[in-house]
C-alpha positions as a Python dict, from the first residue, in 0.01 Angstrom:
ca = {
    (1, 'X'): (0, 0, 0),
    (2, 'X'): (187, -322, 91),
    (3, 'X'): (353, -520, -189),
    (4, 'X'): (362, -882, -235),
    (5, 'X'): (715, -1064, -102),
    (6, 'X'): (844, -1169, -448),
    (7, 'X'): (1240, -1212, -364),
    (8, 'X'): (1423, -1428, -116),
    (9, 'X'): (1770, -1355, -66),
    (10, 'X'): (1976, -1673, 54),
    (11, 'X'): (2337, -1535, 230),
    (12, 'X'): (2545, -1854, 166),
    (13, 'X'): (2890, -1662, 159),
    (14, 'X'): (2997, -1807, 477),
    (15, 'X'): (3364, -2023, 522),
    (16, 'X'): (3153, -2312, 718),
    (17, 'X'): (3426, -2325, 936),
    (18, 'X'): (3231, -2582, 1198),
    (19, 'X'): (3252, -2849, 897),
    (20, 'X'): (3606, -2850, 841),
    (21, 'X'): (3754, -3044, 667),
    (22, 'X'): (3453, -3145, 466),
    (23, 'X'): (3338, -2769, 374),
    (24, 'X'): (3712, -2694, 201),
    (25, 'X'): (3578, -2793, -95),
    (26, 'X'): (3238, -2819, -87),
    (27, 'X'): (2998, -2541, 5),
    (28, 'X'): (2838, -2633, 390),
    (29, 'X'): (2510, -2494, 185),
    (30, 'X'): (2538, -2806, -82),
    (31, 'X'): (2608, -3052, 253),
    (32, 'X'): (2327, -3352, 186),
    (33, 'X'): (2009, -3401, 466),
    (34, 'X'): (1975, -3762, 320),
    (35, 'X'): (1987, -3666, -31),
    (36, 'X'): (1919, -3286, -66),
    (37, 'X'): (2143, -3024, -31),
    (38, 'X'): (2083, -2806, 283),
    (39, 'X'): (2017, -2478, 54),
    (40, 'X'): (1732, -2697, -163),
    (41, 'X'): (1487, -2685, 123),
    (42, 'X'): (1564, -2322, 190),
    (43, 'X'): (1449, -2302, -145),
    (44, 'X'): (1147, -2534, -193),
    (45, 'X'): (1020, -2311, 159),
    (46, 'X'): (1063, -1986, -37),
    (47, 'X'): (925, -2091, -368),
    (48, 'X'): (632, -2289, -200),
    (49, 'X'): (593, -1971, -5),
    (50, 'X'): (502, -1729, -325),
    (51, 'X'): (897, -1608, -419),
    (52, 'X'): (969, -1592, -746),
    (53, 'X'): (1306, -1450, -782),
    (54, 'X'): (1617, -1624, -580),
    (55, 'X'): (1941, -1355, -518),
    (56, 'X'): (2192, -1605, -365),
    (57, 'X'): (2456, -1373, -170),
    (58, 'X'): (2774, -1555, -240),
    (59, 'X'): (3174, -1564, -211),
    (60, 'X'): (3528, -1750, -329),
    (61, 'X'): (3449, -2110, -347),
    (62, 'X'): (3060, -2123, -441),
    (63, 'X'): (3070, -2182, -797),
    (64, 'X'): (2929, -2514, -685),
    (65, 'X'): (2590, -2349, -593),
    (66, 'X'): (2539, -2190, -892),
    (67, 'X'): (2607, -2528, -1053),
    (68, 'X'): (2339, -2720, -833),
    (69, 'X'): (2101, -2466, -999),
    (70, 'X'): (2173, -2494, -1317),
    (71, 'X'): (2078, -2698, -1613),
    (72, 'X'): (2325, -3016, -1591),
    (73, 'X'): (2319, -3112, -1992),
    (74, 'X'): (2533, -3414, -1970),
    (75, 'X'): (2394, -3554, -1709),
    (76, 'X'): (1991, -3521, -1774),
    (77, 'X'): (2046, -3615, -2129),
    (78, 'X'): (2256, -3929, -1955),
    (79, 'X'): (1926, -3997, -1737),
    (80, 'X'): (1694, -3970, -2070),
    (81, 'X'): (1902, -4188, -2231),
    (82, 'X'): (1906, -4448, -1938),
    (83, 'X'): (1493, -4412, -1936),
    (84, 'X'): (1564, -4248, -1564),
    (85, 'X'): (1246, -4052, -1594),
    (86, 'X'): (1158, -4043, -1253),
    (87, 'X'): (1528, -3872, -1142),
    (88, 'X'): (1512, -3650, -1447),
    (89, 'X'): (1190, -3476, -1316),
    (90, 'X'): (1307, -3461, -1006),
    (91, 'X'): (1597, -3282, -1121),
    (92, 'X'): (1418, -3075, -1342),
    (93, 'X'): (1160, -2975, -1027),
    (94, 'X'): (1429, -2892, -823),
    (95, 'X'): (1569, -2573, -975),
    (96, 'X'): (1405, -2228, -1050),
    (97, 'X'): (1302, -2083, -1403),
    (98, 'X'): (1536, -1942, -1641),
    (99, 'X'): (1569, -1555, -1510),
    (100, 'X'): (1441, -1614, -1160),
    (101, 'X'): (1800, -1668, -1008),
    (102, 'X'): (2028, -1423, -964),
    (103, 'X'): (2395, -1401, -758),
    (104, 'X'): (2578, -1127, -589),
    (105, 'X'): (2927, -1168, -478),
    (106, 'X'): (3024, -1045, -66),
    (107, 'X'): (3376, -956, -101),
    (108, 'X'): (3444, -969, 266),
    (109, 'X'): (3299, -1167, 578),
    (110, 'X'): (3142, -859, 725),
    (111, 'X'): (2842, -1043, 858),
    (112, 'X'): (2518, -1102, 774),
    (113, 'X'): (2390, -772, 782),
    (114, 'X'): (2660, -693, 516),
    (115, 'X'): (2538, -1002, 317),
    (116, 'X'): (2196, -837, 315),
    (117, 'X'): (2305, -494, 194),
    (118, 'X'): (2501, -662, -78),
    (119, 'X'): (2191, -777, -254),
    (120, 'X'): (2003, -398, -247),
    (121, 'X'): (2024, -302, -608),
    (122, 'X'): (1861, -637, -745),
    (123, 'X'): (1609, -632, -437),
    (124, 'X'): (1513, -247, -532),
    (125, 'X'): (1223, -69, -334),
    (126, 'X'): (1020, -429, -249),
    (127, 'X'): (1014, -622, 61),
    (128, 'X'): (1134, -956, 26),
    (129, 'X'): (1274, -1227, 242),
    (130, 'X'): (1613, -1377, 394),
    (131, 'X'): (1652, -1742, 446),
    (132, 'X'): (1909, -1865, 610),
    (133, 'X'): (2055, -2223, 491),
    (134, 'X'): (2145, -2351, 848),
    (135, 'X'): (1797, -2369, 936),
    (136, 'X'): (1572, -2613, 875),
    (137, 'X'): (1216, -2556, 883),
    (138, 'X'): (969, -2833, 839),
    (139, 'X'): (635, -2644, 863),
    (140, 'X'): (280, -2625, 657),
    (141, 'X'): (203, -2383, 564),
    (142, 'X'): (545, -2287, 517),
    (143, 'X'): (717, -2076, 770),
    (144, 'X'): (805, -1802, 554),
    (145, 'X'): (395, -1785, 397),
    (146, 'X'): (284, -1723, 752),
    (147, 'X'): (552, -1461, 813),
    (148, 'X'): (442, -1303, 458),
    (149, 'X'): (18, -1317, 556),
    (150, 'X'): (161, -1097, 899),
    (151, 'X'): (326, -854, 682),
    (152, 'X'): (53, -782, 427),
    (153, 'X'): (-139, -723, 730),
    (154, 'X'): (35, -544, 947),
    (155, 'X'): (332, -368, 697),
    (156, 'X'): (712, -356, 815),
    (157, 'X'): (947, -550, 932),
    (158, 'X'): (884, -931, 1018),
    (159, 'X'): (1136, -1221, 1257),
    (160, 'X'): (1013, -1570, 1268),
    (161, 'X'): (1131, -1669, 1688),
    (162, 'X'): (1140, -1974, 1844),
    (163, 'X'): (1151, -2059, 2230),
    (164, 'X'): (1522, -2173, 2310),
    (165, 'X'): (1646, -2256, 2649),
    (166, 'X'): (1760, -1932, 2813),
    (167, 'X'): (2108, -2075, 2877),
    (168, 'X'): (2131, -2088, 2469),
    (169, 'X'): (2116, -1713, 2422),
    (170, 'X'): (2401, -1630, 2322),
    (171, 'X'): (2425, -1775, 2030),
    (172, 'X'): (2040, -1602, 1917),
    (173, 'X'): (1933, -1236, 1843),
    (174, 'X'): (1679, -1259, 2101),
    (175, 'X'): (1354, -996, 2133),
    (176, 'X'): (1164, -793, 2392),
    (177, 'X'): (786, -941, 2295),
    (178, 'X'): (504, -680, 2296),
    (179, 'X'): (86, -727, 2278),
    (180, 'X'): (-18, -1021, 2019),
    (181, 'X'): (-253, -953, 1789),
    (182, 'X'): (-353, -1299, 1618),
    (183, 'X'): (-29, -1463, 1508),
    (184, 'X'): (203, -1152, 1503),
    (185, 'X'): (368, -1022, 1809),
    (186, 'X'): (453, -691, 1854),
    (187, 'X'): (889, -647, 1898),
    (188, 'X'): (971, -356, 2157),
    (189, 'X'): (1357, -448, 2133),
    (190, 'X'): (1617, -708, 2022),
    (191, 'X'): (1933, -768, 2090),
    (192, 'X'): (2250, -965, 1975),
    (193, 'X'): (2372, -1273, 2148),
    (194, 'X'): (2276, -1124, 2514),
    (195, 'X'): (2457, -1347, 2805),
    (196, 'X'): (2131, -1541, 2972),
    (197, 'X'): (2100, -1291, 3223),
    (198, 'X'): (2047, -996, 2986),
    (199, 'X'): (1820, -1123, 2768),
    (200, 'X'): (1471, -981, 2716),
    (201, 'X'): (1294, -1325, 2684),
    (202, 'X'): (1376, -1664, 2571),
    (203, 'X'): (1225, -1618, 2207),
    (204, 'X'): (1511, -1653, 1971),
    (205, 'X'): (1526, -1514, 1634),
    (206, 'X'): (1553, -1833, 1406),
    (207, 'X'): (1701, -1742, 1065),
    (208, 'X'): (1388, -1611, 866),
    (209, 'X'): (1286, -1258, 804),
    (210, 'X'): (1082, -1017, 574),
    (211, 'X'): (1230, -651, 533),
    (212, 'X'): (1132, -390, 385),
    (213, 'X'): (1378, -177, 153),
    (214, 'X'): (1433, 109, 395),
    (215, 'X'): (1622, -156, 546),
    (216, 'X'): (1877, -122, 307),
    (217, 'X'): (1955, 246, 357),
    (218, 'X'): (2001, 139, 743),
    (219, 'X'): (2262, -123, 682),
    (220, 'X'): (2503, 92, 501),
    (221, 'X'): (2530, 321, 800),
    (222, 'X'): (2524, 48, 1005),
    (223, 'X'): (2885, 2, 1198),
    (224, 'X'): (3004, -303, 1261),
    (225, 'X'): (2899, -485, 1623),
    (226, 'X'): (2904, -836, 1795),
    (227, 'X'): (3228, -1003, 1616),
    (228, 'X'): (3327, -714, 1467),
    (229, 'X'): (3073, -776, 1194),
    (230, 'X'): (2764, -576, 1052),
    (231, 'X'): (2433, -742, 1210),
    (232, 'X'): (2166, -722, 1062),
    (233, 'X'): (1968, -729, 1468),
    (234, 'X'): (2139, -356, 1503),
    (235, 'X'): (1969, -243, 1196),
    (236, 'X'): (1654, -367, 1301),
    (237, 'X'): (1673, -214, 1629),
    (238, 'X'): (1764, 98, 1440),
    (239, 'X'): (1452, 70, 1221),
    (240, 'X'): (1225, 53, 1548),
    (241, 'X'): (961, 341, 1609),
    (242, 'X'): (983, 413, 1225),
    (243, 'X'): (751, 115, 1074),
    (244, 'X'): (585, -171, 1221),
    (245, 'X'): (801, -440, 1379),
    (246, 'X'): (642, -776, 1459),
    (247, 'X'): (766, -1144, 1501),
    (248, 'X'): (602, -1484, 1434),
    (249, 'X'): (624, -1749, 1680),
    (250, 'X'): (752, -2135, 1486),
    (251, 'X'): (472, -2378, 1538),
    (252, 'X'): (685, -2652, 1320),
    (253, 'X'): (987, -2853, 1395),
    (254, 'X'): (1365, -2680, 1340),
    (255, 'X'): (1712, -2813, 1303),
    (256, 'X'): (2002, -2603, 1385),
    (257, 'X'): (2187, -2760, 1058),
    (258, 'X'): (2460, -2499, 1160),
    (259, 'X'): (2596, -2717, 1429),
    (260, 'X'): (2672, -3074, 1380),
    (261, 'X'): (2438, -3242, 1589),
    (262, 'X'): (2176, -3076, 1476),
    (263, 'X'): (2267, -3156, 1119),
    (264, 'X'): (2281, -3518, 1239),
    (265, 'X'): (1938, -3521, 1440),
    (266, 'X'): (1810, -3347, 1111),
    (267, 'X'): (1935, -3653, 851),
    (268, 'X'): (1802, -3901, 1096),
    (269, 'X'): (1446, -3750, 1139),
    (270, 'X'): (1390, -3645, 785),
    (271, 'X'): (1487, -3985, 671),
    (272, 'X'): (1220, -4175, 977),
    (273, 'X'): (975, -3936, 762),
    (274, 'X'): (1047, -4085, 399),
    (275, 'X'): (868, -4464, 302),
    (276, 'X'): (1153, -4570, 136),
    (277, 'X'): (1412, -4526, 454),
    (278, 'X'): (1206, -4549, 752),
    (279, 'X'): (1200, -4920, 792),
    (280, 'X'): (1595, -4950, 773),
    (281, 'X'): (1661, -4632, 973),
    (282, 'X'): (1458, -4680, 1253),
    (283, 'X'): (1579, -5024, 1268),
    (284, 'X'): (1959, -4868, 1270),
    (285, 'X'): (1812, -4604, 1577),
    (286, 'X'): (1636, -4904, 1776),
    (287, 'X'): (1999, -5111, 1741),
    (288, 'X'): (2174, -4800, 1862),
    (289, 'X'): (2001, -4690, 2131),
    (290, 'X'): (1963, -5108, 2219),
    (291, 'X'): (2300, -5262, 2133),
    (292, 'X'): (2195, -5557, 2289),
}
């Protein structure tokens, strides 16, 4: 019988080396979109999604994430006593429960299949979910609760892919797309940042997954690959022709928020969506693109 996806696991271990010098003290997972820290919407997709518990995968220098989860006491009883009621709730929205977070430390930067593995013992014999930071998913029904409906149908192993220009590639796990059956396609293959030439298709696996705990057992025999780290695409491939393997294709906008223009287009579109910004942003936009 197929469980229920209950836990997300969020790897945010990495150095954020592409947002030097800002990320040398701050975690690139805490970096604002406007005025929310990249990991919050990670989180607001899982928990609108159905999770209920939240294993952050961390390292040296992300104290600060554990903070921006916590209960701030000086400050919210600063807000109450300012009458900031609105910014207090929001606050108080903003986190999960008391016992629904837990962290895990990754003592080395062995990758993100390594990150995974890391969080096995607190993820126990249930599927759950990864969520990758970076990317931003603006989608309803949420990405990840359409990628959940395909696995309590179908069982196994689930990728959320989105079509990327082939010239992009290598920077994707891409997949070898079988027969569709509604919204889930079957995977015959994947493989790790192929040149454009040797890739199977132009459907790019875009930082969201639901795994089943056999997984687990994979990874640890899993030796390291591309970059000399453990991917978590090699155990996949490795877990093919022993469950079902299916991806879901985006039908929602995306922002590579691990690269800095996408970070930028993301900041700029996300505040054109909010009432209290449009007005002044587009404004700013129709001056840029005008200067005139």
């Amino acid at each position: 019988m197929t469980h229920s996806v209950r836990t997300a696991v969020f790897p945010v271990a990495g150095l954020g080396t592409r947002f030097l010098p800002a990320t040398k003290s701050i975690p690139k997972e805490l970096l604002p979109i406007v005025d929310r820290p990249l990991i919050q919407y990670a989180v607001d997709e899982a928990r609108a999604a159905g999770i209920e518990n939240f294993v952050f995968v961390t390292g040296r220098g992300k104290g600060a994430i554990e903070d921006h989860f916590d209960v701030s006491y000086e400050l919210e009883e600063t807000l109450k006593a300012r009458g900031k009621t609105q910014d207090l709730d929001r606050l108080r929205k903003l986190r999960p429960g008391p016992g629904e977070v837990a962290y895990v430390r990754q003592m080395e930067p062995l990758g993100l299949g390594h990150a995974v593995w890391c969080a096995r013992h607190i993820v126990g014999n249930e599927p759950f979910a990864v969520l990758l930071a970076d990317e931003l998913i603006l989608a309803e029904p949420p990405a990840l609760a359409s990628m959940i409906e395909v696995h309590e149908r179908t069982g196994g192993n689930v990728v959320l892919v989105d079509e990327i220009p082939r010239a992009a590639s290598g920077q994707y796990g891409i997949i070898e797309p079988g027969p569709r059956s509604g919204s889930a396609i079957e995977v015959l293959s994947m493989v790790e940042k192929p040149s454009p030439s040797a890739a199977p298709s132009n459907l790019a696996i875009v930082g969201r997954y639901v795994l089943t705990a056999p997984i687990m057992a994979i990874l640890e025999n899993t030796a390291a690959g591309t970059g000399g780290e453990i991917q978590l695409t090699d155990a996949l491939m490795a877990s093919l022709g022993t469950q079902p393997f299916h991806a879901v294709r985006l039908q929602a906008q995306r922002f590579d928020c691990g690269t800095k223009a996408g970070f930028v287009e993301a900041t700029i579109q996300l505040a054109l969506q909010r009432d209290d910004l449009r007005e002044d942003v587009q404004r700013l936009v129709n001056s840029l693109a005008d200067p005139s």
